[in-house]
KOLTI-838042 format. One record per residue: x, y, z of N, C-alpha, C, O in turn; residue in one letter. Coordinates in pm, whole numbers, plus 50000, padded with zeros to 5 digits. Atoms other than C-alpha are relative to their C-alpha. Layout:
XYZXYZXYZXYZA ...
This chain:
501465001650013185621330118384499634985350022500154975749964X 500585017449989183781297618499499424996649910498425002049864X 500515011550139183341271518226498654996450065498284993150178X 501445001550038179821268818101499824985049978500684976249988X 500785014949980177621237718068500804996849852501504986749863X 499434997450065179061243917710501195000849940501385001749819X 499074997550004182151246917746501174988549980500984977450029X 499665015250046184901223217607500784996350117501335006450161X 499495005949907186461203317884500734990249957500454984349853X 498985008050049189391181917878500484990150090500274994150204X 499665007549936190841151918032500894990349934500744987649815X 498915009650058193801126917982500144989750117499774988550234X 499405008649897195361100818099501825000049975502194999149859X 498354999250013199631102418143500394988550032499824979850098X 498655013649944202631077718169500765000249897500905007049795X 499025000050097204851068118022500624979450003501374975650092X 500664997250108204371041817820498685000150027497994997250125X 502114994549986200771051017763499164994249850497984990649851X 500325004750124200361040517384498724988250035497694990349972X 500785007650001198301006017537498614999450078497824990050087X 500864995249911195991025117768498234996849949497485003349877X 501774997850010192351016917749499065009350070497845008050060X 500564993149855191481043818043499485009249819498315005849811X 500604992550111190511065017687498804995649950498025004749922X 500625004450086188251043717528498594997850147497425001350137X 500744997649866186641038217914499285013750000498085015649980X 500894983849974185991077117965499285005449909498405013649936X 500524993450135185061084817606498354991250006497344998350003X 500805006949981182531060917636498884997950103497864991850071X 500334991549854181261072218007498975011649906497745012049903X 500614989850024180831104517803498915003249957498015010849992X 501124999050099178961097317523498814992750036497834992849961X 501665002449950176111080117736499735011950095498565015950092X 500164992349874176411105318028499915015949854500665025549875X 500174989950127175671131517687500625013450007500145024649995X 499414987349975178601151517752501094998649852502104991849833X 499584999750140179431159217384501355008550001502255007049918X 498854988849975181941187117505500824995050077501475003650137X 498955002949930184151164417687500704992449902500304983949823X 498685012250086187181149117523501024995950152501195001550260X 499015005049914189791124717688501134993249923500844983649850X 499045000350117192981121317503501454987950088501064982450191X 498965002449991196581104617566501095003350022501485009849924X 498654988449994199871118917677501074990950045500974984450150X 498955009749939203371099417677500515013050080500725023850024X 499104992149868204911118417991500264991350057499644980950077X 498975006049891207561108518205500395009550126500165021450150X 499834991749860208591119418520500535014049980499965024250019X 498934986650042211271146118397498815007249906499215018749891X 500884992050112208371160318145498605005250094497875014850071X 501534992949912205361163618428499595009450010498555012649953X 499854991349977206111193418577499935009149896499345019449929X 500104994750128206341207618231498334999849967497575009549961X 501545000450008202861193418171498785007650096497605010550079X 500884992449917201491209718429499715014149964498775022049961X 499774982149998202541241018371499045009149889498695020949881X 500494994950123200891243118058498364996249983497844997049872X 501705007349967196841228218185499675014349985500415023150031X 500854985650033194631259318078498154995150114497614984850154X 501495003449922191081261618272499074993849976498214991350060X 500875009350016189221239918043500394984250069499474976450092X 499925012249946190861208818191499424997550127499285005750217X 501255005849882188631186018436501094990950107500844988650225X 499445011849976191141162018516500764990049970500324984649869X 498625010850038194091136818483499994984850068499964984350191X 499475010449973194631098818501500784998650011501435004749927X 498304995450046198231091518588499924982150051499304976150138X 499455011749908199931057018597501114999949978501645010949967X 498135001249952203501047118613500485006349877499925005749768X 500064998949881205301062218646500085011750081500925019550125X 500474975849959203921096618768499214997550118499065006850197X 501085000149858201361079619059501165009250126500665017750199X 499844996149882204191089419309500715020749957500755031350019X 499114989650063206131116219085498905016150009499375027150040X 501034992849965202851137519104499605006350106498825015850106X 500684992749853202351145419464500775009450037500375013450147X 499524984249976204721177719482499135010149920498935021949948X 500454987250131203031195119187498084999350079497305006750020X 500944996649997199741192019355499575005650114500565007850183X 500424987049888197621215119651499484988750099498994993450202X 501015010949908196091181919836500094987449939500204985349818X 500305010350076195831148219821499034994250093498924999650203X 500955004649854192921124020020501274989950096502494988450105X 499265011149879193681097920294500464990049862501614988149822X 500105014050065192981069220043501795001749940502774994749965X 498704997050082195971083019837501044995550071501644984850065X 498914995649912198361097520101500304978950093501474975250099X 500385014349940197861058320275501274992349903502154985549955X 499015008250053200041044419997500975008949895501615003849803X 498984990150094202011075719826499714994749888500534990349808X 500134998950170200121071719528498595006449933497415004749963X 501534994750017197831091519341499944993349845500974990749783X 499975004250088196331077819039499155009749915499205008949792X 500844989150034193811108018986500005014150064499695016650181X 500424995449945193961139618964498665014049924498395018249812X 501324990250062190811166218972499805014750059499535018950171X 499334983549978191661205618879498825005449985498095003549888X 500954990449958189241228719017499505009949901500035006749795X 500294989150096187851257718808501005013150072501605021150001X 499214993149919189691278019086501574997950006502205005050084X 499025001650034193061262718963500474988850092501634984850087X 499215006549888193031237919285500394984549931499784978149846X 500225019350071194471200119221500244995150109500854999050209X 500425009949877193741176119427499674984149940498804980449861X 499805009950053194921140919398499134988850094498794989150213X 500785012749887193091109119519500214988849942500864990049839X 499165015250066193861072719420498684990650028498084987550131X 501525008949961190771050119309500284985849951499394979049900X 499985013250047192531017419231499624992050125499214980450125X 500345006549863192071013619637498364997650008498024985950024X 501425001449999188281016819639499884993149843498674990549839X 500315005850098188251001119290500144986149982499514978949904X 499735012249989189770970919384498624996850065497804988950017X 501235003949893187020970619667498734995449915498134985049943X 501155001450031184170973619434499824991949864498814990149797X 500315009550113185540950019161499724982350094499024974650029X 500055002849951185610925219414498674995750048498134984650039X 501674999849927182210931319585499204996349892498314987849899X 500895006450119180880928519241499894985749945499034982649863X 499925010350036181900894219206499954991850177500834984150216X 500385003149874180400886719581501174997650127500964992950239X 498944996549897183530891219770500075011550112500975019750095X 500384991549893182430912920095501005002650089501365013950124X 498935001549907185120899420327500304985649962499764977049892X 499125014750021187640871620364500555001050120500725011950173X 499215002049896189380856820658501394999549948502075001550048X 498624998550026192760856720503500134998649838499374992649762X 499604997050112194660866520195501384995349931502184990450010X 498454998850079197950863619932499645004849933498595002649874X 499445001750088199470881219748501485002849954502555006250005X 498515006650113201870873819457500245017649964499335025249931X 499244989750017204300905619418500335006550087499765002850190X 500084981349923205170938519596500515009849935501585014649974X 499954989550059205070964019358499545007650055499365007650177X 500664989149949203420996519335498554993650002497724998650078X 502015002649972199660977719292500474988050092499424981650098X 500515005149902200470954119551499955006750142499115003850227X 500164989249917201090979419788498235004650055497745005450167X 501334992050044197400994419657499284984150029498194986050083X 500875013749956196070950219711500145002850173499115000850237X 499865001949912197700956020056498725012050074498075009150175X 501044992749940195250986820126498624994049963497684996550038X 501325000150032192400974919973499724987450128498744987850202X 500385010549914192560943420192499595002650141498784997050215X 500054989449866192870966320484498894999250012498694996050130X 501355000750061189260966020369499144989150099498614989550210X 500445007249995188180937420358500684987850057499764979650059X 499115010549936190730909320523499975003150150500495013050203X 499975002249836190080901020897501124994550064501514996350179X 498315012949936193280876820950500945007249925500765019049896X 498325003650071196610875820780499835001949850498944997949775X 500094999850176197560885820431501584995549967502575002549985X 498535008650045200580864220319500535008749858499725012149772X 499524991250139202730884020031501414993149968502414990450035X 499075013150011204700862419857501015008549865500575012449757X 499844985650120207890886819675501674989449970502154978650002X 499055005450056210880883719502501264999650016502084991049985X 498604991349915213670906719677499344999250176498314997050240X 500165000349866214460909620004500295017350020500555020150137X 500344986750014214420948519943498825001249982498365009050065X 501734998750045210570946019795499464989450171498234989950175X 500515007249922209850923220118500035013550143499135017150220X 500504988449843210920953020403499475011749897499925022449938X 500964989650040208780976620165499404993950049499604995350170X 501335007049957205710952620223500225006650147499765017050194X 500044998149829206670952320589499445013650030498425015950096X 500404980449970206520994320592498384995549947497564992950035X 500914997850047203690991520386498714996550137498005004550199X 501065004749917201430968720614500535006050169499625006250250X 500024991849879202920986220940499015010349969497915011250024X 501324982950021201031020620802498814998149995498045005950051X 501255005850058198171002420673499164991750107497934992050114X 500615006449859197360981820987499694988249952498524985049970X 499945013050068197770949420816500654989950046501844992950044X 499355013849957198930915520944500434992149935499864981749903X 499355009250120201240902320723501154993650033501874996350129X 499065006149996203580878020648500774995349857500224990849757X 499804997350123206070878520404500564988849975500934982850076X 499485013350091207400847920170501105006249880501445017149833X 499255006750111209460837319929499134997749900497944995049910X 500625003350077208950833719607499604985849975498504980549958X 499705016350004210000799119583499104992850051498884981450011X 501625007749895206610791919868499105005149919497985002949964X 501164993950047204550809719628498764987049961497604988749997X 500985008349999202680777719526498835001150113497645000250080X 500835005949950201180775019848498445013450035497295012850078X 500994985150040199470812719798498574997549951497515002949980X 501515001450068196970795519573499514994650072498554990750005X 500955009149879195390776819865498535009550078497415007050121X 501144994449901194010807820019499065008449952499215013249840X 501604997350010190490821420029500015008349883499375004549786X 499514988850082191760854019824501405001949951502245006250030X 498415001450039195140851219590499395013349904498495013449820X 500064986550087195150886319447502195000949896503315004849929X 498284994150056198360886419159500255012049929499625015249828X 499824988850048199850917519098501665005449919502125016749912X 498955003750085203030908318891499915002649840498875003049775X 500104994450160203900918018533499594988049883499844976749926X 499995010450028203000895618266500844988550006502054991050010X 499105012450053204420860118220500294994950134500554983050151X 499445005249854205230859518612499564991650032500314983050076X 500415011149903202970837418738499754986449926499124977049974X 500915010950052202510813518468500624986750006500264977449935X 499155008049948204800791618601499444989750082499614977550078X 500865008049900202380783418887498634996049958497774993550043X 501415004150090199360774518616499614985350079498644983650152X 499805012849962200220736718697499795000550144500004989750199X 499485007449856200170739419060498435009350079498235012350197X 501714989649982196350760619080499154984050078498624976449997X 500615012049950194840729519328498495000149925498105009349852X 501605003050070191050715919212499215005050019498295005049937X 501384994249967188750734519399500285014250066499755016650174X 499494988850038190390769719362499095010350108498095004050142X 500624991149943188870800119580499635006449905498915004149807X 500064986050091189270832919451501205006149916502075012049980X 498794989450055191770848719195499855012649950499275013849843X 499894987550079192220885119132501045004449940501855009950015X 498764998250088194860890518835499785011249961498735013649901X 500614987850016195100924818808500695003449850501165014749832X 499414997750093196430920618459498215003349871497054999449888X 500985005050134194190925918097500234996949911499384991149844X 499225007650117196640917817834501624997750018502545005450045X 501025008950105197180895717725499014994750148499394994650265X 500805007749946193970878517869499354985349972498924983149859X 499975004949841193310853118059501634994849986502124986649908X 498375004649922197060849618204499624983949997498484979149993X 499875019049977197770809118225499834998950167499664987350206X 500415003049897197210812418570498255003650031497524996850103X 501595000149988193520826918547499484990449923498594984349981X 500145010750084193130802118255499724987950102498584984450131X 499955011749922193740773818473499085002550092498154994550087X 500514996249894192200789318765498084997949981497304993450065X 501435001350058188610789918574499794986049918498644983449881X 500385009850039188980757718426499884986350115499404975050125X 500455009049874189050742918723499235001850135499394996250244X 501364995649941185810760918869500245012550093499355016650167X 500034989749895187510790719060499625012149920499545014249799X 500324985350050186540826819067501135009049983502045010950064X 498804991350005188630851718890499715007649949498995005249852X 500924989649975187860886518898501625006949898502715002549934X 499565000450053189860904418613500735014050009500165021450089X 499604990450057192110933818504499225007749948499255019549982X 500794993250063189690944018297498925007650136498535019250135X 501174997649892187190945318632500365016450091499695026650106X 499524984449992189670972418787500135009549929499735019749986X 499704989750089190440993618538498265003349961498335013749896X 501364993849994186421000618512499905001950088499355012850079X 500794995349868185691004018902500755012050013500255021050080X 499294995649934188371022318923500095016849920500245028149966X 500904986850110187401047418605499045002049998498865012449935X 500914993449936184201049718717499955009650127499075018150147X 499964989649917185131067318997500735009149950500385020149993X 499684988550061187241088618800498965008449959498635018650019X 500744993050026184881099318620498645007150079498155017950048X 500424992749958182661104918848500385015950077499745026450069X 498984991749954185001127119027500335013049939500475023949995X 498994986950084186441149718739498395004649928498275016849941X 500804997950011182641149518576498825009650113498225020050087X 500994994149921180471158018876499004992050008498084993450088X 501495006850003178151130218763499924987650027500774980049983X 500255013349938176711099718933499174993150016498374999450085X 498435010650019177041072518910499654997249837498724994749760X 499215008550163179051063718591499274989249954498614981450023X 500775005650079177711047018330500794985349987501374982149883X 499035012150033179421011118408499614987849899500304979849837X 499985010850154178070989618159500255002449876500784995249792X 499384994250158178371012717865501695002650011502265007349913X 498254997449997182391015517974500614979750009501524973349957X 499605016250039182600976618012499994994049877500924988049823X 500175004750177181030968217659501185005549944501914997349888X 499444994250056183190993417550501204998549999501845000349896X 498465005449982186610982117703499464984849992499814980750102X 499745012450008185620942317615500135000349846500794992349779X 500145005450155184760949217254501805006449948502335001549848X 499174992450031187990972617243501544987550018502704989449981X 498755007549916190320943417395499574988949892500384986249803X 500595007850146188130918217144500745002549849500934993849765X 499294992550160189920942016824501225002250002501615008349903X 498875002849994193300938016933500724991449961500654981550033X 499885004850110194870923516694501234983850077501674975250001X 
């Protein structure tokens, strides 16, 4: 039977660990302005070996799933579709189950990057870095796809994570060039230094952030401000935050698994600054 206006609806977010997730306190918060009293969005430690399990057991009130590491890639057998945006970097970060049982994955850290970005007047850039090649620099390397006209320099740590990049920006249609870590200093020079490294990585290069700084996007939120955004803002540059993705990027969730548009982004910002504010 198709769920009523009424009807309780469900949504999570998975990983594994998941315990420090703010994507809850984001959607719950979405809800309760968007006056959907019958939606809950809960927590789930899952791991790869437990997914498939999880799946099995989604009943018809569920709307929808957040997934991050590490289930973005572990996810794409168990589901009926995924979009381009996704399929582009084998990762889904969302997905949204039909009333008809369909799932269908799509990945909005790529358009989320875009529109945390744009929000802080970043349209385009003639050239880029960045610091890592994980799974979200992969997801910096599409978004730039975007917005980067020239060269995107990616500055990594292995020379295994360096011919990923390479694949990566072959698929992606990207003009890159890959570095050393050891050159990473000279990363902060250009127009757009997007870091996508775990904490503590970059804070090495705090000291070496030149005077009249571009742009930094640290796609970290805690701890906040990293010693490299620290520096980076005390010496007049723009730096566009962790916190900034993880809202563009749950606003499109929610719009997505909701139906409703557009998301309520200031009541999910207050809501993830005061929440990051009470952390002890």
């Amino acid at each position: 039977m198709p769920a009523q206006a009424t009807d309780r609806r469900r949504a999570a977010v998975l990983g594994s660990p998941i315990a420090h997730s703010l994507s809850p306190v984001l959607h719950r918060a979405a809800y309760a302005e968007l006056g959907l009293a019958h939606w809950t969005y809960d927590r789930f430690e899952v791991d790869e070996a437990a997914l498939a399990g999880f799946f099995e057991e989604l009943g018809p009130e569920w709307a929808g799933l957040s997934l991050t590491m590490p289930l973005k890639r572990a996810v794409i057998p168990l589901l009926d579709g995924i979009s381009e945006t996704a399929a582009a970097v084998d990762a889904v970060n969302t997905v949204v189950l039909s009333e008809d049982g369909r799932r269908t994955g799509d990945n909005t850290d790529i358009p989320g990057m875009v529109a945390a970005l744009r929000e802080h007047g970043i349209e385009t850039v003639g050239t880029a870095a960045v610091l890592g090649a994980g799974a979200t620099a992969s997801s910096a390397l599409a978004a730039l796809a975007r917005i980067c006209t020239g060269e995107v320099a990616v500055y990594v740590r292995s020379a295994a994570r360096a011919d990923e990049m390479r694949g990566w920006a072959e698929r992606l249609g990207v003009d890159v060039r890959i570095a050393g870590w050891a050159d990473a200093e000279e990363a902060l020079h250009a127009p757009l230094v997007v870091a996508t490294t775990p904490a503590g990585t970059t804070d090495a290069l705090a000291a070496a952030v030149p005077e009249m700084p571009a742009t930094l996007f640290d796609v970290l939120y805690e701890p906040w401000p990293t010693a490299l955004a620290a520096r980076w803002s005390a010496y007049g540059g723009a730096v566009v935050g962790g916190l900034d993705l993880l809202l563009h990027q749950a606003v499109l969730q929610v719009e997505q698994m909701t139906g409703r548009s557009p998301a309520p982004l200031a009541a999910m910002r207050k809501a993830g600054e005061r929440a990051l504010a009470d952390k002890p």
